[in-house]
C-alpha positions as CSV (number, residue, x, y, z in Angstrom):
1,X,-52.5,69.6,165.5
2,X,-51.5,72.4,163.6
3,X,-49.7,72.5,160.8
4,X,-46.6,74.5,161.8
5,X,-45.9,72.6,165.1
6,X,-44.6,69.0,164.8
7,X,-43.1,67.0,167.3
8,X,-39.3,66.2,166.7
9,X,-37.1,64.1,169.4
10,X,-33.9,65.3,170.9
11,X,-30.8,62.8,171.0
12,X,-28.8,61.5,174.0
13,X,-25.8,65.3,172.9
14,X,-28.8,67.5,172.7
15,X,-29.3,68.0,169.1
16,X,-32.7,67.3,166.8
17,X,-33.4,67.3,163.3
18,X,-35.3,69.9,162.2
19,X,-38.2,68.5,160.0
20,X,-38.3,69.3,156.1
21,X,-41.6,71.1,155.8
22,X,-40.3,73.6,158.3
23,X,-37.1,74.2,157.0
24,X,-38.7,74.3,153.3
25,X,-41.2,76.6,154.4
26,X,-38.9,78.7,155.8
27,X,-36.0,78.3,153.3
28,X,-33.5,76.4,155.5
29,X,-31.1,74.6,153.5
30,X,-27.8,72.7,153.9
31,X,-25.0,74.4,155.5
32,X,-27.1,77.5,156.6
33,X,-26.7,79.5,159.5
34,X,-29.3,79.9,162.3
35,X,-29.8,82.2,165.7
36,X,-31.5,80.4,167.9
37,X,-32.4,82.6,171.2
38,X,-34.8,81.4,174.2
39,X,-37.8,84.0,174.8
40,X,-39.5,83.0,178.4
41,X,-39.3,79.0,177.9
42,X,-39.5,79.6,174.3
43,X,-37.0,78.2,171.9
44,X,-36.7,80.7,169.3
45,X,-34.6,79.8,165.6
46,X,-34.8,82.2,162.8
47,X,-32.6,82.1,159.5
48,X,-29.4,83.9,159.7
49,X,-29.6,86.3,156.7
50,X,-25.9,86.6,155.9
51,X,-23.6,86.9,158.4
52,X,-24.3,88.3,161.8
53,X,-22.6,91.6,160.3
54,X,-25.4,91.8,158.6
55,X,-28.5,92.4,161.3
56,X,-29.5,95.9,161.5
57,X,-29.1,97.0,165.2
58,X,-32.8,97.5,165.8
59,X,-33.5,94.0,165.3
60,X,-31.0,92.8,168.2
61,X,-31.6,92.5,171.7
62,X,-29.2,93.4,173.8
63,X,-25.8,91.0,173.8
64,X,-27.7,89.2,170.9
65,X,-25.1,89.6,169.1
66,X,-22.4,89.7,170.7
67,X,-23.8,85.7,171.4
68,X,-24.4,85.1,167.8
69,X,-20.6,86.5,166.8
70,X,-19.1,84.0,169.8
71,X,-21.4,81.2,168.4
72,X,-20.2,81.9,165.0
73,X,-16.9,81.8,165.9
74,X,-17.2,78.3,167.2
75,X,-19.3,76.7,165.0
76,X,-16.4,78.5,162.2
77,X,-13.7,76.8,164.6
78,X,-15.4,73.4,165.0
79,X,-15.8,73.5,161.2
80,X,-12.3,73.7,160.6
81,X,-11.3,71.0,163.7
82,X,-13.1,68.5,161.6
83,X,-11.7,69.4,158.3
84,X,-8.9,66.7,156.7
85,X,-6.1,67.8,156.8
């Protein structure tokens, strides 16, 4: 198998763990932010840089971000739902 593909098991709402050699490999660490995209049947996740203010517009697909600023904003407002108050 290669060595940038392992297999990783999705739970009964949808989420999986991404393992550590990829996230160390590509730099992922707590509390980071991610796009994730689907190209064909493709599940795409790349490292968000900064903030979604931050991709140049040559690097975004159409409605790309306008996606990533809407997922932002929930993931922000989930965030805060769960904070103590």
């Amino acid at each position: 198998m290669n060595s940038n593909v392992e297999i990783v098991d999705v739970d009964e709402k949808g989420n999986i763990a991404l393992p550590y050699k990829i996230c160390e490999k590509i730099g992922i660490h707590p509390h980071d932010k991610l796009i994730i995209g689907v190209e064909d049947k493709t599940l795409v996740i790349s490292k968000q840089k900064r903030s979604v203010f931050d991709l140049q517009h040559k690097e975004v697909v159409a409605g790309t971000l306008k996606q990533a600023l809407i997922f932002e904003q929930k993931m922000d407002q989930a965030g805060k739902n769960d904070m103590p108050v």
